[in-house]
Structures are given as C-alpha cells and as structure tokens.
TITOR-69307 format. One line per field, with one value per residue: residue in three letters; z, x, y of N, C-alpha, C in turn. Coordinates in Angstrom, 3 decimals. Each point is the difference from the previous one (the first is absolute). Example, Ala and Ser with C-alpha at 12.3 -4.5 7.8 and 13.67 -1.06 7.14 Angstrom:
BEGIN
aa: c(ALA, SER) $
n_w: c(7.800, -0.720) $
n_u: c(13.190, -0.350) $
n_v: c(-5.690, 1.050) $
ca_w: c(0.000, 0.060) $
ca_u: c(-0.890, 0.820) $
ca_v: c(1.190, 1.190) $
c_w: c(0.000, 0.730) $
c_u: c(0.900, -0.770) $
c_v: c(1.200, 1.090) $
END
This chain:
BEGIN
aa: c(UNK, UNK, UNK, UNK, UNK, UNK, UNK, UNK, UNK, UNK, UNK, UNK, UNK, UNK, UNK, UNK, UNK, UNK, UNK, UNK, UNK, UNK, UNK, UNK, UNK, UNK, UNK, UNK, UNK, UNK, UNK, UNK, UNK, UNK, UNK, UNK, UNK, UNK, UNK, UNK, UNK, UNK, UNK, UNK, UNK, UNK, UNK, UNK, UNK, UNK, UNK, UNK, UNK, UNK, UNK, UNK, UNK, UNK, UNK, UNK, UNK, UNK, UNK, UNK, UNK, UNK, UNK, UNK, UNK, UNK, UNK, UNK, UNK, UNK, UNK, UNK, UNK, UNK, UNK, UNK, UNK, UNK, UNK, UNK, UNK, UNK, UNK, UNK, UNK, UNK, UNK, UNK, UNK, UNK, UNK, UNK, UNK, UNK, UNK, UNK, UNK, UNK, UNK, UNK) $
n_w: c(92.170, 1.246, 0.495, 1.483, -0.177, 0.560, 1.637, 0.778, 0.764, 0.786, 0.999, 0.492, 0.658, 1.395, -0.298, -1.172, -0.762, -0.484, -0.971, -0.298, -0.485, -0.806, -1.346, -1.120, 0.299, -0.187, -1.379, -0.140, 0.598, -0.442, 0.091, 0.282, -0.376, -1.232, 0.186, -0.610, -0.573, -0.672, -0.212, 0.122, 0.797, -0.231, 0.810, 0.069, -1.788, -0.719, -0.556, -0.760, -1.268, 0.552, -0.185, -0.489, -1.265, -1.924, -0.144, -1.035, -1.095, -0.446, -0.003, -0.533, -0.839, 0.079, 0.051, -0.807, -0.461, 0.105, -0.891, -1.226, -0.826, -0.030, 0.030, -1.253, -0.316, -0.108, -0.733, -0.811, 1.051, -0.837, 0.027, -1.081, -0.499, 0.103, 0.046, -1.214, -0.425, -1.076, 0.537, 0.192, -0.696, -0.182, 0.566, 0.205, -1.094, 0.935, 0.666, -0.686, 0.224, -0.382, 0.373, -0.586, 0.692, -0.720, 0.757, 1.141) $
n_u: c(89.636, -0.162, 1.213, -0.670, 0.588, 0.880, -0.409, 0.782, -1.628, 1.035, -0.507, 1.404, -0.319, -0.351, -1.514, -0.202, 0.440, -0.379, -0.219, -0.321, -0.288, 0.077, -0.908, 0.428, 0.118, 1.060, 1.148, -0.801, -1.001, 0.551, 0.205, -0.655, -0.275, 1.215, -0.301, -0.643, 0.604, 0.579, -1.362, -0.417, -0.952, -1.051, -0.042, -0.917, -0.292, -0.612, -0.282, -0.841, -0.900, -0.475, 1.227, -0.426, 0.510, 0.254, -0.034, 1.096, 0.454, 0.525, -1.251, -0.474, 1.387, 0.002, -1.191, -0.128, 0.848, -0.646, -1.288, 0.708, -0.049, -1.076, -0.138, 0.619, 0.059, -1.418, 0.326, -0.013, -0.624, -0.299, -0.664, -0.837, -0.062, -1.391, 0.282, -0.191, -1.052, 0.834, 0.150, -1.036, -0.579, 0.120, -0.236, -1.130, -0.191, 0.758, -1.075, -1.173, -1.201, 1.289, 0.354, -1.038, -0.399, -1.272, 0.256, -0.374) $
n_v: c(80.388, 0.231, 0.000, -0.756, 0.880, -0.871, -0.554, 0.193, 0.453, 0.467, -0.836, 0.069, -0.826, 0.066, -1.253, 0.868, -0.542, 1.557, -0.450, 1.223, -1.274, 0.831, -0.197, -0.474, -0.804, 0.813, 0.485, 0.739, -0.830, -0.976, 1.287, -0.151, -1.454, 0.528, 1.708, -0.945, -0.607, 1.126, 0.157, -0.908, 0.301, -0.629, -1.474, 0.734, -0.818, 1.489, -0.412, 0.885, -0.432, 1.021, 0.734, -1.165, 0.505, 0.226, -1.675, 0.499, -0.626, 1.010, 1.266, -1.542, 0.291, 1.703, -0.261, -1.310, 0.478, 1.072, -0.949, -0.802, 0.869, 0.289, -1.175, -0.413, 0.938, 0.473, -1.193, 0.665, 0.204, -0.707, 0.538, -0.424, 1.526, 0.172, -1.049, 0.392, -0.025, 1.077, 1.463, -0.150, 0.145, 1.250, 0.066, -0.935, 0.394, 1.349, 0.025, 0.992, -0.670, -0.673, 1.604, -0.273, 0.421, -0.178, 1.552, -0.124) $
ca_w: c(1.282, 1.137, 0.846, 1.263, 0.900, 0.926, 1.508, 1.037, 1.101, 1.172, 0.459, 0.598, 0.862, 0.929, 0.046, -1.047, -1.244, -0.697, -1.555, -1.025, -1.222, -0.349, -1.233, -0.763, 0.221, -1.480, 0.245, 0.572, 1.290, 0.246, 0.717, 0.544, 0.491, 0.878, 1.470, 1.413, 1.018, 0.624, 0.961, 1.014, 1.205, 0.787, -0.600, -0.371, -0.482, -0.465, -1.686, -0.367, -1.065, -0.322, -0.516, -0.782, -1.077, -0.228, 0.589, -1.278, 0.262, 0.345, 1.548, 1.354, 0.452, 0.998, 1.095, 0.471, 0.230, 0.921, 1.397, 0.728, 1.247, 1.226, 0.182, 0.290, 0.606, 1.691, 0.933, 0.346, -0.506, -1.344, 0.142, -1.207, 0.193, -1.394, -1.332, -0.677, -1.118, -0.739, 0.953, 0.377, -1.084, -0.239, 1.428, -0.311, -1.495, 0.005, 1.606, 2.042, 0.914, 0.021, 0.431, 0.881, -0.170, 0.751, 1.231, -0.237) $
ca_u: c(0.025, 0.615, 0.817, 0.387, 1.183, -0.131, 0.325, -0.078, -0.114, -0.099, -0.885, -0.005, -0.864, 0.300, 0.658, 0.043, 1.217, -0.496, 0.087, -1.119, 0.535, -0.347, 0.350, -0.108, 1.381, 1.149, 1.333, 0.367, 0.174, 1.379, 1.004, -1.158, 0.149, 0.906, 0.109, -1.159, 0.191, 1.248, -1.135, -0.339, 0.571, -1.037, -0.574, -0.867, -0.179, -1.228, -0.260, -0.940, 0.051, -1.266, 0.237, 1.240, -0.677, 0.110, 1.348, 0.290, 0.708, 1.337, -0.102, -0.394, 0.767, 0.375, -0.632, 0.468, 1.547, 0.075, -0.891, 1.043, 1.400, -0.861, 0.118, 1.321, 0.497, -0.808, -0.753, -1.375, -1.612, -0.798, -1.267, 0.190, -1.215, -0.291, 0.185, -0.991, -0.280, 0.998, 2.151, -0.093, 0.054, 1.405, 1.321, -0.347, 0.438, 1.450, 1.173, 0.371, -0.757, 0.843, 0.859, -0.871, -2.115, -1.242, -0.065, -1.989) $
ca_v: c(-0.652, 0.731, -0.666, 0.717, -0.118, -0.520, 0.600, -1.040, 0.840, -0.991, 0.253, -0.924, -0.103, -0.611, -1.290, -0.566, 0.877, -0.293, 0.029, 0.400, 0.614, 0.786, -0.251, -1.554, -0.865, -0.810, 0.008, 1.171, -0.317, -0.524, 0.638, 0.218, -1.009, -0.292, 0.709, -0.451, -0.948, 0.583, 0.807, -1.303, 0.090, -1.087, -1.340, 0.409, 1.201, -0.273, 0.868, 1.030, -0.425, 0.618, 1.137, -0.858, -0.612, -1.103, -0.347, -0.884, -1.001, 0.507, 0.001, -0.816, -0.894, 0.755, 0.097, -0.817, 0.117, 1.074, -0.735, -0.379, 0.970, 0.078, -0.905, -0.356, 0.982, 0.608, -1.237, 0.269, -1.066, 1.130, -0.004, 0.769, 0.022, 0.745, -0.708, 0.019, -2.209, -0.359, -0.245, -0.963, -0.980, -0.029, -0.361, -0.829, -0.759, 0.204, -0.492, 1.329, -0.609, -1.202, 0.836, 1.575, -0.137, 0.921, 0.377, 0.030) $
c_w: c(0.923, 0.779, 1.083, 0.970, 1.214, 0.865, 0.929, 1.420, 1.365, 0.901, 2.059, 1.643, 1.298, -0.109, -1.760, -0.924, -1.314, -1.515, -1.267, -1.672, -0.831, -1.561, -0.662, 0.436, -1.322, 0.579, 0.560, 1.290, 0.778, 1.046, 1.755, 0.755, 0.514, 1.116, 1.440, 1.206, 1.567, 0.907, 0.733, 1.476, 0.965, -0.280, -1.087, -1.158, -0.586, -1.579, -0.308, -0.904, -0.661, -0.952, -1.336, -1.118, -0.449, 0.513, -0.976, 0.664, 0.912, 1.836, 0.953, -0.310, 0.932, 1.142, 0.782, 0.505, 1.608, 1.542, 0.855, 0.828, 1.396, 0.660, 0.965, 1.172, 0.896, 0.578, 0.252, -0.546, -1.364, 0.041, -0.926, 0.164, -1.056, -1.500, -0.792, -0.603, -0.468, 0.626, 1.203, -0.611, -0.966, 1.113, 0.422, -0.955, -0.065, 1.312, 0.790, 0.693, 1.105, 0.849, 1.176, 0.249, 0.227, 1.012, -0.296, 0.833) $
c_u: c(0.946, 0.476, -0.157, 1.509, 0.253, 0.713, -0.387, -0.244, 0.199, -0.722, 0.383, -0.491, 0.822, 0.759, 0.491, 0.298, -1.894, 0.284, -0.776, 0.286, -0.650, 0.416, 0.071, 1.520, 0.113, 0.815, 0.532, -0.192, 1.796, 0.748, -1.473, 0.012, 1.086, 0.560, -1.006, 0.400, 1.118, -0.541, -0.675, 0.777, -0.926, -0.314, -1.363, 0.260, -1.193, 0.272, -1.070, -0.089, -1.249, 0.114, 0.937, -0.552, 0.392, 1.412, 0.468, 1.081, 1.376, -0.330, -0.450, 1.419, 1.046, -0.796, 0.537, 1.263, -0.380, -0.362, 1.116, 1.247, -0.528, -0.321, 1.520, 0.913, -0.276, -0.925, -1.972, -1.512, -0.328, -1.281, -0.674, -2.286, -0.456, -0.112, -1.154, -0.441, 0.896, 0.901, -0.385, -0.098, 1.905, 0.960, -0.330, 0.735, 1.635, 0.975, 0.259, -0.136, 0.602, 0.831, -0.803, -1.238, -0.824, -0.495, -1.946, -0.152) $
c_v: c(0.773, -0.683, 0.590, -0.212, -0.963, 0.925, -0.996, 1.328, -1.121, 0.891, -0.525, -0.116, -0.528, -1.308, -0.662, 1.191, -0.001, 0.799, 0.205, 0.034, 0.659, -0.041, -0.554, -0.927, -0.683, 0.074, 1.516, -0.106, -0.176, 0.577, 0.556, -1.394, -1.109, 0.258, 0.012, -1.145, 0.563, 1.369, -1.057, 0.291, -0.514, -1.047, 0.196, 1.423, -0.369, 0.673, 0.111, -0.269, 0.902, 1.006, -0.552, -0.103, -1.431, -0.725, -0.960, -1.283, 0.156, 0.183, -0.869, -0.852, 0.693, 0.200, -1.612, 0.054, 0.834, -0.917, -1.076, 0.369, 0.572, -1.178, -0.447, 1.072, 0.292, -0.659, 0.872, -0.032, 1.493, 0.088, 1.025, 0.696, 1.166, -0.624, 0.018, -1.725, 0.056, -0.741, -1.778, -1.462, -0.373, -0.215, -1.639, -1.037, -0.083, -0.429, 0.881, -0.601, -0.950, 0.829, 1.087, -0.669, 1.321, 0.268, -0.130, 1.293) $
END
C-alpha cells in the first residue's frame, strides 16, 4: 500500500482565501492544518477536497480541530468543494458539516 503525501496548494483570490488539499489526511497531515487557519485572510474560505485521498480517523479529528479554528478565529464562512460520496458521506456521519458546507 502507498501513502500519498499531504500539501496544502493555496490558491488565493480577490474576495476569498482558497485551499487545495492534496493527499491522504492522517496524522501526517498535523503540522499542514494546524497552520491554516493563520493564512485566513478573507470572510470567505474555500477548501478543495478533489485531490484528497483517503481520510482516516486521526485526520477528520484534525481537520475538525482546523475547521474550528477557522471558525472561531477568522470568523469565516467555509465553504468546502470537490468532495467525493465518500468524503461526503464521511463528513456527514462526523460534524464537518455542523462547521462548513457544500459550495454547488
């Protein structure tokens, strides 16, 4: 089995801060998501969920940790897109959803 590296490509725009992740989110994620909220520089961010593999237990409770500090901190709207049935179904069952929503 092959591990894809995580990366976070920003992407950022006029009116909105944007966010590509890029890889499987575990724990190697960690140092990558804790440093996102502190790049937030628009009410409006967007995350990229297209280029994302798998997302184990460890990474939707750092992704959760990450969504809230974005939240709390930068007071800003999340707006999450690219999501595959999985990552959707899984964010659902865990409480992204409760923090972010689906851009259409």
């Amino acid at each position: 089995m092959t591990t894809t590296a995580f990366n976070i490509v920003s992407d950022n725009h006029g009116e909105f801060d944007s966010f590509a992740f890029h890889g499987n989110i575990d724990a190697q994620a960690e140092a990558y998501l804790k440093g996102l909220p502190g790049k937030i520089q628009h009410p409006v961010v967007k995350l990229d969920f297209s280029k994302t593999g798998r997302i184990n237990s460890m990474g939707i409770a750092l992704l959760l940790r990450c969504l809230k500090a974005i939240k709390e901190e930068r007071k800003a709207d999340i707006r999450l897109v690219g999501l595959n049935p999985t990552n959707t179904m899984l964010f659902k069952m865990t409480g992204v959803f409760l923090m972010a929503h689906v851009e259409k």
